[in-house]
C-alpha positions in Angstrom: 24.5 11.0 23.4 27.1 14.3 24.0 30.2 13.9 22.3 33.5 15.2 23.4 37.2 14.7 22.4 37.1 11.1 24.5 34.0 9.6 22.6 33.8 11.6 19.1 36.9 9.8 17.7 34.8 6.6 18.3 32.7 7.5 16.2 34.8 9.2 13.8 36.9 5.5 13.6 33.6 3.7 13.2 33.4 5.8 10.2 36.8 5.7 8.7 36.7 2.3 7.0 35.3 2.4 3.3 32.7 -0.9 4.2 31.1 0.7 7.2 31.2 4.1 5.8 29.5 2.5 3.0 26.8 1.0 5.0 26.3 4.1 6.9 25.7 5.9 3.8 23.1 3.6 2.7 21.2 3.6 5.7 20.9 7.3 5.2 19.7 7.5 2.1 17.0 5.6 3.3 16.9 7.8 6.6 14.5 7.6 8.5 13.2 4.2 7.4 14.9 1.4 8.8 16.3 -1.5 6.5 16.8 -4.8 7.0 20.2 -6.6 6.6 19.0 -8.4 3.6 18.8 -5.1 1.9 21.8 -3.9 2.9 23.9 -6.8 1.9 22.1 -6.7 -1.4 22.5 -3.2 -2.0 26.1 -3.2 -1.4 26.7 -7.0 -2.7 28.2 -7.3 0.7 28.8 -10.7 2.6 26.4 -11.4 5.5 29.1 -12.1 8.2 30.9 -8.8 7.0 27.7 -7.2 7.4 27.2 -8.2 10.6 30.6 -6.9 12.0 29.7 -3.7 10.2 26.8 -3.2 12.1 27.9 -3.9 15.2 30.7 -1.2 15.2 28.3 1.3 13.6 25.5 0.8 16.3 28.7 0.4 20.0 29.7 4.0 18.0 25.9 5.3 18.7 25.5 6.1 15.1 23.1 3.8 14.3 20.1 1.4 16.5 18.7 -1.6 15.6 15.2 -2.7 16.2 13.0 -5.7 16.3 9.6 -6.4 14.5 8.9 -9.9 15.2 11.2 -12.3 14.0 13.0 -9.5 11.6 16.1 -7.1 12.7 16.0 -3.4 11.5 18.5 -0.8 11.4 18.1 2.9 11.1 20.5 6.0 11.3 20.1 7.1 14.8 19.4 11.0 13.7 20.0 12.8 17.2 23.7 11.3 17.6 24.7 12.2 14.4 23.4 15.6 14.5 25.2 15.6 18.0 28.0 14.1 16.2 28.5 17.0 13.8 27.5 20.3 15.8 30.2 18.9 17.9 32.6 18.6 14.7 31.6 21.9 13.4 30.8 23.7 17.0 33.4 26.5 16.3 32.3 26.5 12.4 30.4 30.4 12.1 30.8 31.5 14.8 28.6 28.6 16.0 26.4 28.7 13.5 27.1 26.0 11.0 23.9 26.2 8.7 25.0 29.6 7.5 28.1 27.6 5.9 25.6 25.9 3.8 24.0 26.8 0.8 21.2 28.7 1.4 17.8 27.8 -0.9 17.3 30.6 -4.1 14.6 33.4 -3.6 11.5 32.2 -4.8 11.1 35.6 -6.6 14.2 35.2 -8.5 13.8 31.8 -10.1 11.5 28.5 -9.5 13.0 25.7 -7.5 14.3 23.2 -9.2 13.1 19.3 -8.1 14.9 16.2 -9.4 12.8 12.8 -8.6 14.3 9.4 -9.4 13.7 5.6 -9.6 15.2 3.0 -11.2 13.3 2.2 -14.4 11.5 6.5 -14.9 8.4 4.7 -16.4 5.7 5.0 -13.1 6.7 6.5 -10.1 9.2 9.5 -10.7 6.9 10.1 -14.0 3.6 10.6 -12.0 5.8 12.9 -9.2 7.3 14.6 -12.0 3.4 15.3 -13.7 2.2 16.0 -9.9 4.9 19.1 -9.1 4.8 20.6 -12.5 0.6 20.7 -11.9 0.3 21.5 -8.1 3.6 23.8 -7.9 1.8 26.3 -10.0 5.1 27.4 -11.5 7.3 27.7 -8.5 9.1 24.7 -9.6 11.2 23.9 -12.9 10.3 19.6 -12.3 12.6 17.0 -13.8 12.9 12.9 -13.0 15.5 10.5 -14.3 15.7 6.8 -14.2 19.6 4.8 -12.7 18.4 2.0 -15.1 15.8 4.0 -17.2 13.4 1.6 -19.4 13.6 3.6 -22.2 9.9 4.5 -22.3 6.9 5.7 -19.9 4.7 3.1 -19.3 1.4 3.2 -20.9 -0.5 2.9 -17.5 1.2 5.9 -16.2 0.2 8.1 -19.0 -3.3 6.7 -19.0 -3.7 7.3 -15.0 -2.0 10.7 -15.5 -4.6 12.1 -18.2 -7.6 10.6 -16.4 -6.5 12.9 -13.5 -6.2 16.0 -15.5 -2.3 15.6 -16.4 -0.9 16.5 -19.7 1.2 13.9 -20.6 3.4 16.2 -23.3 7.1 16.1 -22.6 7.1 13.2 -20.4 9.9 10.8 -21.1 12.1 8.3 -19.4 15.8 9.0 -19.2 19.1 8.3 -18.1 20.5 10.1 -14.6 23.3 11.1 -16.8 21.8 13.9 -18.1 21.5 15.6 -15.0 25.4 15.1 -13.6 27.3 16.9 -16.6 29.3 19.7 -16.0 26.3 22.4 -17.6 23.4 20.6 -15.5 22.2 23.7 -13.3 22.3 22.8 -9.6 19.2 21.4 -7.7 17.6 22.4 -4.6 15.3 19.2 -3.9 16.5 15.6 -5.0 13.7 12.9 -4.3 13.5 9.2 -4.3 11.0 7.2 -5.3 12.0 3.6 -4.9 14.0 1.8 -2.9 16.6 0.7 -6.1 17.7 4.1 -6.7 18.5 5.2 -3.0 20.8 2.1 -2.7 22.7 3.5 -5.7 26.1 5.1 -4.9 25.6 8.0 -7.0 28.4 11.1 -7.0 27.3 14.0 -4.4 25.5 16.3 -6.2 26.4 20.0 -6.9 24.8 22.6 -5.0 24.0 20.9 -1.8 20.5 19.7 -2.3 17.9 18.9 0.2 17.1 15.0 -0.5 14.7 12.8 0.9 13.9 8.8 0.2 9.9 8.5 -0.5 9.9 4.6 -1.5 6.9 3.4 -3.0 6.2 0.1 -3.8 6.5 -0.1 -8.4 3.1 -0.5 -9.5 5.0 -1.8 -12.7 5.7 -5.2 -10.9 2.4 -5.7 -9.6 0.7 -8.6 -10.7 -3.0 -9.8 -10.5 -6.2 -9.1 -12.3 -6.3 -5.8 -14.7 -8.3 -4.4 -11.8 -5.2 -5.3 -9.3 -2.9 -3.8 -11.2 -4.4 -0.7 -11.6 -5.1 -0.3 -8.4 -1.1 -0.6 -7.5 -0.9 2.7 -10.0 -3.5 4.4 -8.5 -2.0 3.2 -5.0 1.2 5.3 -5.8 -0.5 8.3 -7.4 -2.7 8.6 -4.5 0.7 8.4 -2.1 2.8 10.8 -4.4 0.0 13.1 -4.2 -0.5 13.8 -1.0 3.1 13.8 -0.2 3.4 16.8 -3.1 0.6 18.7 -2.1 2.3 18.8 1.2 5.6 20.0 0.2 4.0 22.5 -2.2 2.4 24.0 1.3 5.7 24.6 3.0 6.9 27.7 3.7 9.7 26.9 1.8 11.5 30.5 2.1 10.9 30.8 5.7 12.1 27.1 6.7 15.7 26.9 7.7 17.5 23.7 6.1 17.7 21.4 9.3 13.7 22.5 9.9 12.6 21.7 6.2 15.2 18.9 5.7 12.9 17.0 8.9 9.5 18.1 7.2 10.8 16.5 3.9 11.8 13.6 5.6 8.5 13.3 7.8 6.7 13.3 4.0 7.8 9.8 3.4 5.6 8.8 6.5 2.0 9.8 4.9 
């Protein structure tokens, strides 16, 4: 889709009332997996018929599709509008070149990069991603995770599975997102989500401009079943969060532009 000055304010109108632009948000965070209008209304504690209207002026705008699996309706952030959407917005911006208006990432020489994963409870998931980085990153990364709702305490399957693989499990503590959004928290460069709770939080933008990407995982901590079953939902997510790391600890990180390695980050959440 091209926008120009007869279609942009469309979409700039779509966006310019505090429910859809709320909507819109969410979706993003989740970007690029779609979401179901269950979801959404939960998230957002938003009225289904309210909802519906929503969506409808989001997706006639072109800034979002919707998609059938069967029975079940799915909406995503259509990604090539809205980048459409802004170069057209900020086409004069740099001398056309927007990205350089944007934080760049630090020199790896001059200091690690610093990772932020969350979740909801920060007793499984952003515990194991947080013991994964600070392992595979080989010091290129300073590696913290937080919890929205933090459970106070790191489940004891997490720090069995973790030492198993090798982990040390020193240090490793769930806590509140609060710590990281006072005025002394250093800024981040990479800000991960593990589960599908805390991307449908409304949390304050953070300082610094960091690169984020949802990686939802099922929580092992809900599973139920047999001992055996359980485990396996831990080892499920370990196995996922690894490969996803290992990944992102092979990118080229100071040779990526942002719009190249924020679509590698994003791709992650697909393996």
């Amino acid at each position: 889709m091209t926008f120009d000055t007869n279609t942009a304010p469309h979409a700039f109108a779509a966006l310019g009332h505090a429910g859809r632009l709320s909507v819109f948000r969410l979706l993003m965070r989740f970007a690029p997996r779609p979401v179901r209008p269950t979801e959404i209304a939960d998230a957002l504690d938003m009225k289904p018929n309210t909802l519906s209207g929503y969506l409808a002026d989001l997706t006639q705008a072109g800034l979002i599709d919707a998609t059938r699996d069967g029975r079940s309706l799915f909406y995503s952030v259509n990604m090539e509008n809205c980048d459409a959407l802004v170069s057209y917005l900020v086409m004069d911006c740099c001398r056309g070149r927007p990205e350089t208006c944007l934080s760049a990432l630090p020199d790896a020489t001059t200091r690690p990069y610093r990772v932020l994963f969350l979740c909801s409870g920060n007793s499984a998931r952003s515990i194991m991603a947080e013991a994964l980085l600070r392992d595979l990153g080989k010091g290129r990364f300073d590696v913290f995770s937080a919890g929205t709702r933090p459970s106070g305490a790191v489940n004891e399957q997490t720090l069995a599975l973790l030492e198993r693989n090798g982990h040390s499990t020193e240090g490793l503590h769930s806590k509140d997102i609060s710590i990281h959004q006072t005025d002394d928290t250093p800024d981040f460069d990479f800000v991960f989500t593990v589960c599908d709770a805390a991307a449908s939080e409304e949390c304050a933008p953070w300082v610094g401009q960091p690169l984020s990407a949802h990686w939802g995982l099922p929580d092992p901590v809900k599973a139920e079943g047999t001992d055996a079953e359980r485990a396996l939902a831990f080892a499920k997510a370990y196995d996922a969060l690894r490969r996803r790391i290992e990944v992102f600890t092979a990118l080229p990180l100071d040779k990526l532009d942002r719009m190249s390695l924020q679509a590698k980050i994003d791709d992650l959440s697909e393996i």
